[in-house]
N, C-alpha and C positions, 0 to 999 in steps of 0.2 A: 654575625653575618657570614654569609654562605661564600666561599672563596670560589671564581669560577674555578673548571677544567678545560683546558685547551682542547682536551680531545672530546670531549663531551660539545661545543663549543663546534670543531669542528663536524661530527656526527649529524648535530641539527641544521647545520647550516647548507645543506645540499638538499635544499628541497624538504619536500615530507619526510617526517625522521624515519627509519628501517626500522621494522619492531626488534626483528632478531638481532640488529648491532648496538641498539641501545640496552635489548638485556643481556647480553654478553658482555658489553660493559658495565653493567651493574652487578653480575654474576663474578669479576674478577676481581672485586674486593672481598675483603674476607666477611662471614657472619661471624664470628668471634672477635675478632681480633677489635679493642675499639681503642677510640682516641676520645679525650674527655668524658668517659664513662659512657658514650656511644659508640655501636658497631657501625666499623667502616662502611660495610655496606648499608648498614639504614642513614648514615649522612651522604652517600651517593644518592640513597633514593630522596632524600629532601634535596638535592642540589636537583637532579633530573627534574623533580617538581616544578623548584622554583625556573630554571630555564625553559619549559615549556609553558608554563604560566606569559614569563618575561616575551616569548620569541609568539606568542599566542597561536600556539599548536596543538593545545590540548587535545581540540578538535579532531586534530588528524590523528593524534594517538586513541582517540576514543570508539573512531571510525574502523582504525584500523585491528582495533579487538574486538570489535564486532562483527569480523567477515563473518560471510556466511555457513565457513568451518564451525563457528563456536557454538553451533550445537551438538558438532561430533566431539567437539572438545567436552563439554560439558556431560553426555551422553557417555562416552564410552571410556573417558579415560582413567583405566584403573582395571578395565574390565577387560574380558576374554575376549578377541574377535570372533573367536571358534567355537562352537559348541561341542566339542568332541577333544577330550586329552590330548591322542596324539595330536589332533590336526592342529593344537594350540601349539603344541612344544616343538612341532616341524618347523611352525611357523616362525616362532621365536629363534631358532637355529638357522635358518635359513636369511631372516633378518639380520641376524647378528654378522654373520659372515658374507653376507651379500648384500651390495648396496642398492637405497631406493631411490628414484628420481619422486620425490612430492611435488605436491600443484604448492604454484605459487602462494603466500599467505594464508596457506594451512597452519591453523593454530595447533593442531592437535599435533600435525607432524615435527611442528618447531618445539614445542614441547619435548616432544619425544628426542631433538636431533640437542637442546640443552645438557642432557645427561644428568639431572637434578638428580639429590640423593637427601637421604636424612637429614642433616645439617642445613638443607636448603628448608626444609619444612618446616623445623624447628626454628629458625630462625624468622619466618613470615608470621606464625601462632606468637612468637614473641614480637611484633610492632608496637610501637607504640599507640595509645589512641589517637592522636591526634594524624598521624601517618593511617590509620585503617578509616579514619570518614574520612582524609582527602582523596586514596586511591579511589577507596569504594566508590565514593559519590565519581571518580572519575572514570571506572573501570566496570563498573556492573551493568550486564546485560541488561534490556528492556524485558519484559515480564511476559511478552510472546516468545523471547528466546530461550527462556526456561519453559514455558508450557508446549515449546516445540518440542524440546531436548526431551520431555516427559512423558510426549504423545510414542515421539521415534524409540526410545527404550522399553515404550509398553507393548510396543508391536513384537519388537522381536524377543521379549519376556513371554508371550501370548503364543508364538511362535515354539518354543522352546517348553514350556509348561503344556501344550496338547500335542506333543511329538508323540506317537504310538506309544512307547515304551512307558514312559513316564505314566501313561493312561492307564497300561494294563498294570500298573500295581495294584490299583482299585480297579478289580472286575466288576463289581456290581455296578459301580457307578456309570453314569452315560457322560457320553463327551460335551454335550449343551449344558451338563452341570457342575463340569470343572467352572472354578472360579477363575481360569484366566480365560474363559470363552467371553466372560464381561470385562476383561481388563482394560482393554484400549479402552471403552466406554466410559469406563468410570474414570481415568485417567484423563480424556478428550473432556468432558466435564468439568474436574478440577479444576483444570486448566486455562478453559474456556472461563469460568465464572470462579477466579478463586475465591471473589469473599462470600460466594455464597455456599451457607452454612450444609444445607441440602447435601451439596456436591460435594462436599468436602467429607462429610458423615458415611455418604455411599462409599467413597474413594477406600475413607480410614477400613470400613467393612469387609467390604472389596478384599485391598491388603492382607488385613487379618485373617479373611477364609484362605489365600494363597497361601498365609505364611503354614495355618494348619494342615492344609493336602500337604506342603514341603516336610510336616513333622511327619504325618502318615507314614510319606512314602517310605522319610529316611527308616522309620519303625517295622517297616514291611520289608525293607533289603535286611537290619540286622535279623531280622528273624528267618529268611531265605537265607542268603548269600547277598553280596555285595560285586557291582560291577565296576571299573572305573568311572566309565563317560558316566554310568547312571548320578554316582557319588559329584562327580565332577560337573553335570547340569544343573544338580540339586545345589550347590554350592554357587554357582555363577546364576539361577534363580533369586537366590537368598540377596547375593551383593545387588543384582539390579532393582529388586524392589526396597532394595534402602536406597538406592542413589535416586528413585525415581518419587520415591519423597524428599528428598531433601531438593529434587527440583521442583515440585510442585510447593515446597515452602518458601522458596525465592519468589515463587508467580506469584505466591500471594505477600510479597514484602515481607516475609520470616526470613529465616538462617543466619547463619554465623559464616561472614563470607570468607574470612581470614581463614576460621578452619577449615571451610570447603575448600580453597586453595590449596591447605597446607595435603588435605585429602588427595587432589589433586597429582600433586608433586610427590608423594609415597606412591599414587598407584601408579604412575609411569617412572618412579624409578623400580618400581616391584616388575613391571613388563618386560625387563629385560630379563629376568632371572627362570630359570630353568627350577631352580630349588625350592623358591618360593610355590611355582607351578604345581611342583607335585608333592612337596612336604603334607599337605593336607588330606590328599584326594588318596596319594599312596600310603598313608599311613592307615586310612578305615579301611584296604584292601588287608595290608598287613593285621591288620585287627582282627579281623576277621576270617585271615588265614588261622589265626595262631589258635582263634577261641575250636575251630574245627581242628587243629593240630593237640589241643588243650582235652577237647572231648576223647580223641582216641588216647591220648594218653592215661587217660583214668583206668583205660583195661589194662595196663602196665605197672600200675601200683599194686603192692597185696599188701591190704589192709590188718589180714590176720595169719595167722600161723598153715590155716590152712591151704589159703592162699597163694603162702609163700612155697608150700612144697609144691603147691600144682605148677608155681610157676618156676620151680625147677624140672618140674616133669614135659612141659612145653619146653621149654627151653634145651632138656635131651632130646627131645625128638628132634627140634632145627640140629642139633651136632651131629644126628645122624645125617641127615640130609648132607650137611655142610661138607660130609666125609669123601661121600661121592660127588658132587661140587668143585672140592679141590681137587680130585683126580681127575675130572675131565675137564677142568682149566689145563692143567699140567699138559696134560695130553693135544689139548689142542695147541697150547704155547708153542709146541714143539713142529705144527707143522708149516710147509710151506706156502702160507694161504700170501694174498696180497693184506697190507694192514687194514682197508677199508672192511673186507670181508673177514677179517681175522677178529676183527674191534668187532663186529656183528656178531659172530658166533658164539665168541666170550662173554659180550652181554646179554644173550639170549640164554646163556645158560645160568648166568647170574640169576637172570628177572622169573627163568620159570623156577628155578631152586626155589626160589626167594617167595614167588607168590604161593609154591604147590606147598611150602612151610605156612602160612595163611589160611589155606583151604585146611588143611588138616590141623589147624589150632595151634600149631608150632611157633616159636619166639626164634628171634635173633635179635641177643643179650644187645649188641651195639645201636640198634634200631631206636631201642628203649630212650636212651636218655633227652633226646631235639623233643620226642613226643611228652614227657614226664613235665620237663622244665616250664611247658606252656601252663599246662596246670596249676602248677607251682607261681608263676604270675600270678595267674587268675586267681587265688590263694591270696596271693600280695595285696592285690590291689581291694580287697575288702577290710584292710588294716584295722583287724579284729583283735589284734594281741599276735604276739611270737609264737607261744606254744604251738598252737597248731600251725606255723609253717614250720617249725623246728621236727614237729613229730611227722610232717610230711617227706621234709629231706629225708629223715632218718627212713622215712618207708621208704621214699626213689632208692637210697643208698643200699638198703639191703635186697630190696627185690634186685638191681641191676647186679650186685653181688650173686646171689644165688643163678641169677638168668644167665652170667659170664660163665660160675665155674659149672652149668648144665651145660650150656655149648661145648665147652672146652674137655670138661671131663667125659663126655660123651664121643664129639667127633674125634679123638685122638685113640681111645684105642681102637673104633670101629677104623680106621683109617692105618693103623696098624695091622689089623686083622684082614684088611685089602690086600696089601702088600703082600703079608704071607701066607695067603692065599692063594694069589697070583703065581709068587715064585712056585710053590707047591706045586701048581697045576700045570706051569708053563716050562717049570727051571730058569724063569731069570725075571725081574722084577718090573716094573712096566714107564718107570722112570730111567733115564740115563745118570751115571754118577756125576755130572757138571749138574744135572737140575736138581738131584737130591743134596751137592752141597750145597749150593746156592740156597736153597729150602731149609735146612739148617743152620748156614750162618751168616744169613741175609735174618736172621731173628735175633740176633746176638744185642742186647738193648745198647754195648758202646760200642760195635764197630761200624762203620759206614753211617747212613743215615737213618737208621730205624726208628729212632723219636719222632725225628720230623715228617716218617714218613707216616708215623702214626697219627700226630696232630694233623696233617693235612686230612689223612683219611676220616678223620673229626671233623673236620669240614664238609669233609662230601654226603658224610650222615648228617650233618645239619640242613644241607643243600635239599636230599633228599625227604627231607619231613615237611620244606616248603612247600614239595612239588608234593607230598602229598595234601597239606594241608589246602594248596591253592586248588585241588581238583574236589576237594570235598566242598568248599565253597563254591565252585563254577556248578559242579552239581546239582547244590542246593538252591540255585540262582535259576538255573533253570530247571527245576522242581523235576529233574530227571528221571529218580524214579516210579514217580506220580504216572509221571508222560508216559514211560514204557508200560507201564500198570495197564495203562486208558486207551495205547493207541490201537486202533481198529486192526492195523496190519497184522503187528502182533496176535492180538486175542485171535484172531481169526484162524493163524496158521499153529497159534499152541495152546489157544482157548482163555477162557479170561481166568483161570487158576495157573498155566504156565505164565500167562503175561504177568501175572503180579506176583508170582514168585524169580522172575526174574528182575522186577523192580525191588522184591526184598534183597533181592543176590547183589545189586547192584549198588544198592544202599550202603550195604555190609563193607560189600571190598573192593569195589573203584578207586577209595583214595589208598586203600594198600596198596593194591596192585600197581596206583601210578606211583607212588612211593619207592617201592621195591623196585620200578621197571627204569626209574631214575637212579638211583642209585647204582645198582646194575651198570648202566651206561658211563655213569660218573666214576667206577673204577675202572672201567676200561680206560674210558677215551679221554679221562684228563692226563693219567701218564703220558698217550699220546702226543695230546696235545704240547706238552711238556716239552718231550724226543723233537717234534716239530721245531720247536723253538731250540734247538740244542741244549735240552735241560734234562739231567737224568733224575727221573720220580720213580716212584711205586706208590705200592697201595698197602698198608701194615693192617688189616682188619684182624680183630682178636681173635672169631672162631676163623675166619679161614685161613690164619697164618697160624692159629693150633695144627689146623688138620693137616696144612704144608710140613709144618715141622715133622710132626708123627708121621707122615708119607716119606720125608727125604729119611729119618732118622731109620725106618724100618726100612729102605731100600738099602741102605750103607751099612745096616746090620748084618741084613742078607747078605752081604758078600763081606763082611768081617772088616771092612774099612771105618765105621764107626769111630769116634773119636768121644766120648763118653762127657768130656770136656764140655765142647761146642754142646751137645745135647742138651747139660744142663743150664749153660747160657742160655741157649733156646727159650727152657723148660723160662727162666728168669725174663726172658725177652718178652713173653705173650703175658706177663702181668703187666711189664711196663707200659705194652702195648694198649692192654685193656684198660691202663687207668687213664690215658692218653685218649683213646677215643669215646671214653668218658665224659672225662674232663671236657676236652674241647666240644663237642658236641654238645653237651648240657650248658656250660657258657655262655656259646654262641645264641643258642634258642633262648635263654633266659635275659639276654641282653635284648634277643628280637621284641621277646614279648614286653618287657618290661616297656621299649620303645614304643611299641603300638599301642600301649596302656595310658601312654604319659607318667609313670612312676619315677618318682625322683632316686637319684642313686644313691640318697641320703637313707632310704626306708633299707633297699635291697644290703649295704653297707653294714647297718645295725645288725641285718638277718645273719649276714654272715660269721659277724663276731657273735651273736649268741650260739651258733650252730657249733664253732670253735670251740666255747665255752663247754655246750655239752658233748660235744665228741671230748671233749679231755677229759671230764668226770665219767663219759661212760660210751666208750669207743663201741663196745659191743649189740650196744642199741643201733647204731649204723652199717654190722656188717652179718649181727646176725639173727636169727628168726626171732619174732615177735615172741615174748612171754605167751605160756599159754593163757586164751584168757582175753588178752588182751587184744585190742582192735584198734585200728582208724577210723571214725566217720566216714561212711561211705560216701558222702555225700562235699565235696572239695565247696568251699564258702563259694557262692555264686555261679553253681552250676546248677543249672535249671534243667540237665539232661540225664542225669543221677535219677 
């Protein structure tokens, strides 16, 4: 026998019982915790039973889950209000930190003002049976309130499936022949007549054509580009024509009411979360940066011998570039600009060095590793055998070796050759001796912070392969160079051979040039940013703290102050530097991509240890030129652009 509660005892006794104080007090018992092999809170809920039985208010409990809310309850809960990323995630931030006034016996908002979470779900999917036919039979809607719920979510499903955007993925098709131009209909139907078989057969049809345009579209963004909101409608399509079958299976006396509940109760505890929001939506952006980040890296592998020396021969051209780069950083460092225009200048000269190495085929070794590593995913995620990811690292390893000591052994002595040059022509050398030491034993690998300053700089080459990877997808999203090919304005003013050689142009190197034009920016103005905050940074990049060193080292020569020492620290500092922005760089992307792959770290883990394995039996396979002879597949498993 069921022991009363006084306070339960009291709650009912004021009239009609309050929905929301009778489940707060059945929410304050535990679902775990039990007494005679029952959880406390399911012998609450047979005591609330039996009192409402005893006090004969069922009624009014029954009334009072039926307000007119409980189709928005039913309908929406679990679901976006927004159709659009950001406007959901503002929303949700804005809620969270700001309070709302609700109408009175709003199901949906009492819902949502519970704070339910996991344990709460879990704990209703386990009831007992004899506890799910007393609720049920006491708590479930009449069967127009589920063919409401299922009219109102097909509207705005109908709504959200012929929005323009979603239409023009399929061009050829006409808008009277998207399947959600029939939705409401078929739904209004169901509903209206659930047991009739007809209705029900159109309905299922119906569905199945929605769900297939939803396969289309998604297959026509991976092979363009990827948008969010687009990613992010297709996804909140998907969830409302499952919920709006499981209402149309209540109308007709199906479902499983416990679990709909328990569904329930996860998706307004998932409502409040930000991480859940974009976990999904941003990861097929990230996917899809990384596979466009993945593509350019394949021109950063040399597969074979001859490969590898052309890509030492690029890679001297960027050192020459690089040589004159660093002297007019130096130079501008020096003058009295404001820092807003000073941070401008310095990455303008960054971004054109950087693209005009681009244009003329030129590499920059540090570039290489954020773009190689996606590849190198992409590699993974086909779980073909190790060898061929083992024989891939071992080609990143040595291409970025030879592409390091092309920059480095290049920009340094052309960078020397500036210097005395300069004094030759001038009598005095074009750096001050505070910037030429500085330049010298600001490379020193232990004094001050030159590791960390190199790993950071790892970072901003990681940062930078984003930005280019996310502009080769925006590109390809909106089919940009197509457009510039086709548009009239164009063709007109350069003819339709300029216009589509400027769509090839664009094709080429938009995402370098956004690349390079970030990057650029990102060693200026994160130090900056740094100084702002009272934080002393640099920037440690390989070839441009070669071509530093070699510019301070021959200015210090020039006038006999050299210190021979510091030099060869130096000389030791831009290895450490290069393995450092190596390392963190290739990390960083290799962690990105694995993440937007879904790859366990149990796969990438193995990789590592076999890679171990063979650099200990044969170091030289990873640093230096391929056998003659021998090759890579040019072709990385799952690359369809090879």
């Amino acid at each position: 026998m069921l022991l009363s509660d006084p306070r339960l005892d009291d709650l009912l006794s004021n009239g009609a019982p309050r929905l929301e104080s009778l489940l707060r007090w059945l929410l304050e018992a535990s679902p775990v915790d039990s007494v005679d092999g029952e959880a406390r809170r399911t012998t609450r809920l047979r005591r609330l039973h039996a009192a409402l039985v005893f006090r004969g208010q069922t009624g009014a409990l029954t009334e009072a889950w039926n307000h007119a809310s409980a189709i928005r309850l039913l309908a929406e809960t679990g679901l976006p209000d927004r159709t659009t990323l950001m406007g959901e995630g503002f929303l949700r931030i804005v809620d969270r930190v700001i309070p709302r006034l609700d109408p009175e016996g709003d199901l949906y908002a009492l819902l949502d003002r519970l704070d339910l979470d996991e344990a709460d779900a879990v704990w209703i999917e386990g009831l007992p049976e004899d506890l799910r036919a007393t609720w049920g039979a006491l708590l479930a809607p009449p069967p127009e309130i589920w063919a409401h719920a299922a009219r109102l979510l097909a509207h705005r499903a109908a709504a959200v499936g012929l929005s323009r955007d979603l239409l023009a993925l399929d061009p050829e098709g006409s808008d009277a022949e998207s399947p959600f131009f029939h939705l409401t209909r078929m739904v209004h139907d169901a509903g209206e007549r659930p047991s009739d078989p007809g209705a029900r057969i159109a309905w299922q049809a119906c569905r199945a054509a929605c769900t297939a345009t939803l396969a289309q579209a998604q297959a026509r963004l991976d092979d363009r580009g990827v948008s969010t909101d687009l990613v992010f409608r297709l996804e909140l399509l998907e969830a409302q024509l499952a919920r709006i079958a499981q209402l149309l299976d209540f109308a007709a006396g199906r479902g499983d009411g416990p679990a709909f509940a328990a569904e329930l109760v996860r998706g307004s505890a998932a409502q409040h979360g930000l991480l859940n929001l974009l976990r999904t939506t941003v990861k097929r952006l990230a996917r899809k940066v990384v596979e466009h980040t993945g593509e350019t890296g394949e021109h950063y592998i040399a597969r074979n011998r001859s490969e590898w020396w052309a890509m030492g021969r690029s890679a001297a051209g960027g050192g020459l570039l690089t040589a004159g780069t660093a002297l007019l950083k130096v130079s501008l460092s020096v003058l009295p600009l404001a820092p807003l225009l000073l941070g401008a200048s310095l990455t303008s000269n960054y971004a054109v060095s950087f693209c005009l190495m681009q244009l003329m085929g030129f590499s920059l070794a540090s570039k290489q590793p954020a773009m190689t590593a996606a590849a190198l995913a992409r590699a993974l995620e086909e779980n073909d055998g190790q060898v061929r990811e083992v024989e891939l690292v071992a080609a990143i390893t040595r291409t970025q070796a030879i592409a390091t000591l092309g920059n480095v052994l290049a920009t340094m002595p052309v960078a020397t050759g500036i210097i005395l040059a300069w004094v030759q022509l001038t009598g005095h050398a074009p750096l001050d001796r505070e910037a030429a030491l500085h330049a010298v034993q600001g490379t020193h690998p232990f004094h001050g912070w030159t590791l960390v300053f190199a790993a950071l700089t790892g970072v901003l080459l990681w940062l930078s392969s984003l930005a280019a990877g996310w502009t080769a997808n925006w590109s390809a999203y909106r089919c940009l160079p197509e457009a510039l090919a086709q548009n009239h304005r164009l063709r007109s003013w350069f003819g339709a051979h300029g216009a589509e050689s400027l769509g090839r142009f664009i094709h080429r190197h938009l995402a370098g040039f956004a690349g390079y034009t970030a990057l650029g920016a990102l060693l200026v103005f994160v130090p900056m940013a740094f100084a702002f905050a009272g934080i002393h940074a640099e920037v440690r990049h390989v070839t441009l703290q070669a071509a530093s060193l070699a510019l301070g080292a021959a200015t210090l020569w020039s006038e006999g102050a050299l210190v021979w020492k510091d030099a060869l620290w130096g000389l030791a500092g831009i290895g450490f530097i290069g393995i450092l922005n190596f390392a963190v760089s290739f990390a960083l992307a290799l962690w990105t991509a694995l993440r937007a792959r879904d790859l366990s770290g149990r796969a990438s883990r193995r990789l590592w240890l076999e890679i171990l394995r063979a650099f200990n039996r044969n170091p030289g396979r990873f640093l230096l030129p391929p056998r003659r002879g021998a090759t890579l597949d040019s072709r990385v498993p799952g690359d369809s652009h090879a």
